[in-house]
Every structure is written in structure tokens, then in C-alpha cells.
MARDREN-330139 format. One record per residue (C-alpha): residue in one letter; x, y, z. Coordinates in nm, 2 decimals, padded with zeros to 4 digits, always signed. Each point is the difference from the previous one (the first is absolute). Example, Ala and Ser with C-alpha at 12.3 -4.5 7.8 and 13.67 -1.06 7.14 Angstrom:
2
   type       px       py       pz
      A   +01.23   -00.45   +00.78
      S   +00.14   +00.34   -00.07
***
This chain:
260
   type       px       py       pz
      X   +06.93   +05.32   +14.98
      X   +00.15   +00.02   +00.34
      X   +00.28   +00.24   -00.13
      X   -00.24   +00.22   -00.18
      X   -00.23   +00.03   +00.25
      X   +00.31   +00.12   +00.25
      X   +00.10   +00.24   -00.29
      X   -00.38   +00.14   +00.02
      X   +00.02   +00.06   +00.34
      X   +00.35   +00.20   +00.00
      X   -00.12   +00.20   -00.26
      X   -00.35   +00.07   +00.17
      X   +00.22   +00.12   +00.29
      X   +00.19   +00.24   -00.17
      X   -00.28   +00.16   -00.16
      X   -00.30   -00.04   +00.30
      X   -00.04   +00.31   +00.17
      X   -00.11   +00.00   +00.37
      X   -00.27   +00.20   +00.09
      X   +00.16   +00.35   +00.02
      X   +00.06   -00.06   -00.36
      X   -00.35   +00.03   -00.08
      X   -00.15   +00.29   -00.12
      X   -00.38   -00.12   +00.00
      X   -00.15   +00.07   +00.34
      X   -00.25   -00.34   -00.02
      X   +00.33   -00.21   -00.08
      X   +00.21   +00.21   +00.29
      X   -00.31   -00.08   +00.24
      X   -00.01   -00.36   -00.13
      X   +00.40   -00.03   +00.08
      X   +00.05   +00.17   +00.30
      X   -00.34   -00.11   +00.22
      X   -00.01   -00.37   -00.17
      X   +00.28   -00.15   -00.16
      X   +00.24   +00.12   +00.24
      X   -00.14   -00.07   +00.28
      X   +00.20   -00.25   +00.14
      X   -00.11   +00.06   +00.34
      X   -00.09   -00.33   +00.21
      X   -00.41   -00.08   +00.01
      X   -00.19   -00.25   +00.24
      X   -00.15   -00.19   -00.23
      X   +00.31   -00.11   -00.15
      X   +00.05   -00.23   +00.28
      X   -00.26   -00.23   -00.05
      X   +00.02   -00.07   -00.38
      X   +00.39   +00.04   +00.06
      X   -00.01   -00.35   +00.25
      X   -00.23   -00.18   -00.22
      X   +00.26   +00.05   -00.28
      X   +00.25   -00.14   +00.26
      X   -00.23   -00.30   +00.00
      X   -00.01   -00.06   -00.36
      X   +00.39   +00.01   -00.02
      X   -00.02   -00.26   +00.25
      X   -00.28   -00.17   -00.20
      X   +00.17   -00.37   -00.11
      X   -00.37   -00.15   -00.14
      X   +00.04   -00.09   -00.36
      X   -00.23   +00.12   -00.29
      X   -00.06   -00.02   -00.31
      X   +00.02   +00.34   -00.20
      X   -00.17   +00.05   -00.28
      X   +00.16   +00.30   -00.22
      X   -00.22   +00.13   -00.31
      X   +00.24   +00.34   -00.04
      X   +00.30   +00.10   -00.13
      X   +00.20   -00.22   +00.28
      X   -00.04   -00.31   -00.18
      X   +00.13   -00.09   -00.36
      X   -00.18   -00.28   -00.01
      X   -00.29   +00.04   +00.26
      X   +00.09   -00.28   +00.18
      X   -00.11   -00.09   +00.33
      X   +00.29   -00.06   +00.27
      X   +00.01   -00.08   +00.39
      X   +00.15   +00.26   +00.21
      X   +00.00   +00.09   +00.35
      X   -00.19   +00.27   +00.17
      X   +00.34   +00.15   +00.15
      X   +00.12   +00.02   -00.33
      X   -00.27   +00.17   -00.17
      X   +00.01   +00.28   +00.24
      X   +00.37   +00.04   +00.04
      X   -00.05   +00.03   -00.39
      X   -00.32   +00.12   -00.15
      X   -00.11   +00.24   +00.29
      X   +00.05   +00.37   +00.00
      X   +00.23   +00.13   +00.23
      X   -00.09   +00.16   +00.32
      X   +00.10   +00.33   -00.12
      X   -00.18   -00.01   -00.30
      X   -00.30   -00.20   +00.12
      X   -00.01   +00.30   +00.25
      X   +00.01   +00.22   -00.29
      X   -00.34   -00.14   -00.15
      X   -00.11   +00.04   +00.33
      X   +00.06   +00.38   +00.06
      X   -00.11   +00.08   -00.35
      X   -00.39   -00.17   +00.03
      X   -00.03   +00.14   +00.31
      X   +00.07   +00.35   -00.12
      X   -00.20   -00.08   -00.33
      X   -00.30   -00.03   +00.28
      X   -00.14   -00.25   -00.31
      X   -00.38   -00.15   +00.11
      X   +00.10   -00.29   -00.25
      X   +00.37   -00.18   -00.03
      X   +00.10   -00.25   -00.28
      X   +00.31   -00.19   +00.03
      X   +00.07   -00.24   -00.28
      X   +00.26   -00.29   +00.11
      X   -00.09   -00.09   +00.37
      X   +00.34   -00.20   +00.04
      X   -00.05   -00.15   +00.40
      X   -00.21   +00.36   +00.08
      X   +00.28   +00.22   +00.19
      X   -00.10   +00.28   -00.26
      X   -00.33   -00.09   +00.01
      X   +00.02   +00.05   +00.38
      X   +00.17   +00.37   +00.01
      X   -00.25   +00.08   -00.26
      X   -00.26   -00.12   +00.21
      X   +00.13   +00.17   +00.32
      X   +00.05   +00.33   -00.19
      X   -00.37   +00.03   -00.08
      X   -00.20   -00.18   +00.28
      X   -00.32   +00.12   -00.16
      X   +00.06   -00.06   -00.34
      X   -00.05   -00.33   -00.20
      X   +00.30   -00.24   -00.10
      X   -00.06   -00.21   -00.33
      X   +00.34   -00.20   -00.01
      X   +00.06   -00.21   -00.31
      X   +00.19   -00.32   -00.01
      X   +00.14   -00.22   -00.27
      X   +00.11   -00.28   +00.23
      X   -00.23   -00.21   +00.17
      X   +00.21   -00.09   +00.27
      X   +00.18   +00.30   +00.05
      X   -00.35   +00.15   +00.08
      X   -00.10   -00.26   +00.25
      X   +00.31   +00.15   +00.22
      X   -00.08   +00.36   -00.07
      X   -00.35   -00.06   +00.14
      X   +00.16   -00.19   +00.30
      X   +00.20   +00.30   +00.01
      X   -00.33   +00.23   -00.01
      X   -00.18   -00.21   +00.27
      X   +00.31   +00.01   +00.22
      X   +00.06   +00.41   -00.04
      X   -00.39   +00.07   +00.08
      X   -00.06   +00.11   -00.34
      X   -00.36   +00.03   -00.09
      X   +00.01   +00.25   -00.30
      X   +00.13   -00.22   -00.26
      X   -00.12   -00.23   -00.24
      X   +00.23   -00.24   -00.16
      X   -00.09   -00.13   -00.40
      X   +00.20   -00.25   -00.08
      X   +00.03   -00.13   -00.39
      X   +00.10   +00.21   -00.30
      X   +00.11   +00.33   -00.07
      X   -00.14   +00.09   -00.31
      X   -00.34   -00.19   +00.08
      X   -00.01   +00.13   +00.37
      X   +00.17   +00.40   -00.03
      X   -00.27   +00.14   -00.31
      X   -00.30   -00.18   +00.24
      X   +00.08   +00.23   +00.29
      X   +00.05   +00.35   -00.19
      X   -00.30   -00.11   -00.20
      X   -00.19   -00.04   +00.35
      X   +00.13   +00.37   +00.13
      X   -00.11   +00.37   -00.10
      X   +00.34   +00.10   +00.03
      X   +00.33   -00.09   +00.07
      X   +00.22   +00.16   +00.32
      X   +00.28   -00.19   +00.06
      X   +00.16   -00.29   -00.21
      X   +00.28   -00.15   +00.12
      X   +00.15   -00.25   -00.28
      X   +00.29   -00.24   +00.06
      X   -00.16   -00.28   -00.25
      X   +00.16   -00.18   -00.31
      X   +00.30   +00.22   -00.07
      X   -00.01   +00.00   -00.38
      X   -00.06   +00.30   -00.26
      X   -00.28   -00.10   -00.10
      X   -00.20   -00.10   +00.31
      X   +00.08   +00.32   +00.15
      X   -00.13   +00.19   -00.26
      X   -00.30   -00.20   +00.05
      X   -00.06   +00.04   +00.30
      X   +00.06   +00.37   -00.04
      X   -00.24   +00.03   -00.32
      X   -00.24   -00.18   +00.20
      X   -00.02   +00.20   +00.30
      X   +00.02   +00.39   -00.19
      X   -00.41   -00.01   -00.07
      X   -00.04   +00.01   +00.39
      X   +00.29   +00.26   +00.09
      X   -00.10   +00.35   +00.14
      X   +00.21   +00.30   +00.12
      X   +00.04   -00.19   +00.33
      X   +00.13   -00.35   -00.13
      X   +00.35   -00.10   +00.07
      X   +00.12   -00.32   -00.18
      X   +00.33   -00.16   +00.11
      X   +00.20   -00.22   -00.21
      X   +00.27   -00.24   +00.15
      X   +00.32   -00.10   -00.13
      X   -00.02   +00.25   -00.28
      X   +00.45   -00.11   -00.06
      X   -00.09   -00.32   +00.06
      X   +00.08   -00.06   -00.43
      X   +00.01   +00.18   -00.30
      X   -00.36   -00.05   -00.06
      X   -00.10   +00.08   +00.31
      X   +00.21   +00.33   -00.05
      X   -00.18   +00.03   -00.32
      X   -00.35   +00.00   +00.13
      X   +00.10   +00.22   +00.27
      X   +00.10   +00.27   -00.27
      X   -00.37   -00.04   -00.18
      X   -00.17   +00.02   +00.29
      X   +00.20   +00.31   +00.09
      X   -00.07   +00.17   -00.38
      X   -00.39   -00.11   +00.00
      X   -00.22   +00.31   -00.03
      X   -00.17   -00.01   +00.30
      X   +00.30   -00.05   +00.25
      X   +00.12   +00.30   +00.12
      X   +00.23   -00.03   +00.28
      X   +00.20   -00.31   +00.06
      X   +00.27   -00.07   +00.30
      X   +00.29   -00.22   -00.09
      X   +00.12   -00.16   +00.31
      X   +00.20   -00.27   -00.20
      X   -00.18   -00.31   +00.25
      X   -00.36   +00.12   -00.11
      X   -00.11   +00.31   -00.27
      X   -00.34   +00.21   +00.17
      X   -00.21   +00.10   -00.26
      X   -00.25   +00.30   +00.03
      X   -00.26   +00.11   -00.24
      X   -00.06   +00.38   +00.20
      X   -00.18   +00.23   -00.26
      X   +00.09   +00.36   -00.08
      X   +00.39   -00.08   +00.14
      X   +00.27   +00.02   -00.28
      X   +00.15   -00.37   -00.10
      X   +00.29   -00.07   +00.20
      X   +00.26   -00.32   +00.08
      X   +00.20   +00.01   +00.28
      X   +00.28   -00.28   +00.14
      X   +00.03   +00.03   +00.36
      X   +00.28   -00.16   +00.24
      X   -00.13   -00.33   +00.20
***
């Protein structure tokens, strides 16, 4: 897996474009005033020193993995430090979500897979006035991310903790529409295409759904290429970490792969 996935990524680099590559202006715009925008924010800082703590976090817990990381779905001890040296998204790319929910201007954020909340957190700091439903397998990996929230000031978040398939359908059911969806859950084919199938009734011209890990394996590579040929989708971004997938109407169906 580990040599295909490093095969994926050498050939995503020879054929990603950067943004003067593009030829659609909303991609272009997307590119050159978002994802490349590497310049350094203030509110990195803060969310940047509580990851800091958490890789100097030795407490033990017990994780609890329902997804696609677990053959078995076996419970195993592990220590804080190492679930964030391991399982968090990297400052650049946690900086990433960031920058793209704050330009989405969303009233209403989803993020499915809480981890220990540093996501959680830039998505919360992104859109102040928005609300934060963060959904988490784990039981105790939620109990740090909400230590996390209460230590970062957050109070536009709300932390669900219990099953994906149960807890995800509940909250689009409960919205009039979707805005933005951010998904790192169970990495297999077929829950992805779940959770894509379940959120397309509440999509509009303005939603933006982001997938994580779409190399991750060949299913996930699979479900990536559905989602990417559905009907409604019209213009997805290929950024090899994450896919963005945008349902704008009266725009001509387009894929593009972008360097990141």
C-alpha cells in the first residue's frame, strides 16, 4: 500500500497543474487567493501551540476505531503524543481547511472525524459566526478534543460523539441545506459513497464538500472517481491530500489536479 500510495503521488505531480495552468477563472481565483496562500496568519499561533501540547501529551487512552483503520475493530491503548504525531493533519494542510472555510464564508460547517479537534479548531476560527457540528467515532479521543475546545476559547462548536452512519444522516436531515462538508471519516469505498449519496439532497450551487485521503487505497481512489462522474458534480479540485467538490450550476463539468 505504502509503495502505491508513493507511486500515486509522483504521478499526481507530474500531471497537477499549478494555478497558471488553469483556464477556469473560479478555479484560478480559488488557486491563486486560497490554496496558495501560504502567507503566515495570527490565528495560527494559538491552535499551532496547543498542537505542541498534544505532541507532548504522554496520558494514555483507549481508541476506539470503527473505520477503515482497523481490520478488526479492535480497541487498543495509545498515547495522546502518538495519536497526534500520527493521525493529525499537518499544519500546512490543517491551514488549508482553514483558508478554504473562511473563503467559503459558510453559515453552517460539518466536519466528520473530529480526531483531538485541531481541524475542528481552524474551522472554527475560520468562521467565528458560523456553527461547528464535529463528529467523532472515538469516545475518548473526543473527550481531548473538547479539552482542546475549552482551552482554545472555542464556543461555536458542538461535538457528537458515537456513530457515523447513525450520527452524519441525523444532522443533514436536521439542515435546509448543506454549505460546507468537510469529510475525513471511515476511509472505505463504500462509506464514502455514503456519505456523499447522503448529503447530495441538501447540496445547492454554493455547497462545497471535501473529501480526505481520496489516495489513501484503491477504493478510496475508486469512490473518488464516482463522485467525480455523478451528474450533479460539476467542478471538482484534485489536490491529491483532499478532492473539493462543487456542484455550481450553468458552469461546464470540469476536473482539475492541482500541485500541493
Amino acid at each position: 500500500m505504502v509503495l502505491q500510495f508513493f507511486a500515486d503521488y509522483l504521478k499526481h505531480q507530474f500531471t497537477a497543474k499549478t494555478r497558471h495552468g488553469t483556464h477556469s477563472p473560479f478555479v484560478y481565483q480559488l488557486a491563486d487567493e486560497v490554496i496558495y496562500d501560504f502567507s503566515e496568519k495570527n490565528i495560527y499561533k494559538a491552535i499551532e501551540a496547543q498542537r505542541k501540547k498534544l505532541l507532548a501529551d504522554q496520558r494514555l487512552i483507549t481508541v476506539t476505531d470503527l473505520g477503515a483503520g482497523s481490520h478488526l475493530n479492535k480497541n487498543s491503548t495509545k498515547k495522546v503524543a502518538q495519536i497526534a504525531k500520527n493521525a493529525l493533519k499537518s499544519p500546512r494542510l490543517a491551514q488549508l481547511i482553514y483558508r478554504l472555510a473562511a473563503n467559503h464564508k459558510a453559515n453552517d460547517l460539518i466536519e466528520l472525524g473530529t480526531c483531538l479537534g485541531i481541524t475542528t479548531a481552524y474551522l472554527s476560527k475560520a468562521a467565528p459566526e458560523a456553527n461547528i457540528l464535529t463528529i467523532e467515532g472515538c469516545p475518548e479521543t473526543a473527550k481531548v478534543a473538547y479539552q482542546n475546545f475549552n482551552e482554545l476559547g472555542l464556543d461555536n462548536v458542538e461535538l457528537q460523539v458515537g456513530n457515523f452512519n447513525d450520527l452524519l444522516p441525523k444532522a443533514i436531515e436536521e439542515r435546509q441545506q448543506l454549505d460546507f462538508v468537510y469529510i475525513d471519516g471511515n476511509h472505505t469505498k463504500e462509506a464514502t459513497l455514503n456519505y456523499f449519496e447522503w448529503c447530495l439532497p441538501k447540496v445547492t450551487e454554493n455547497t462545497v464538500l471535501i473529501f480526505d485521503d481520496i489516495y489513501w487505497s484503491e477504493g478510496m481512489k475508486q469512490a473518488w472517481e464516482e463522485i467525480k462522474n455523478h451528474p450533479k458534480v460539476t467542478v471538482t479540485v484534485d489536490l491529491f491530500w483532499i478532492g473539493l467538490v462543487y456542484f455550481r450550476t450553468g458552469q461546464a463539468k470540469e476536473h482539475f489536479k492541482l500541485k500541493y
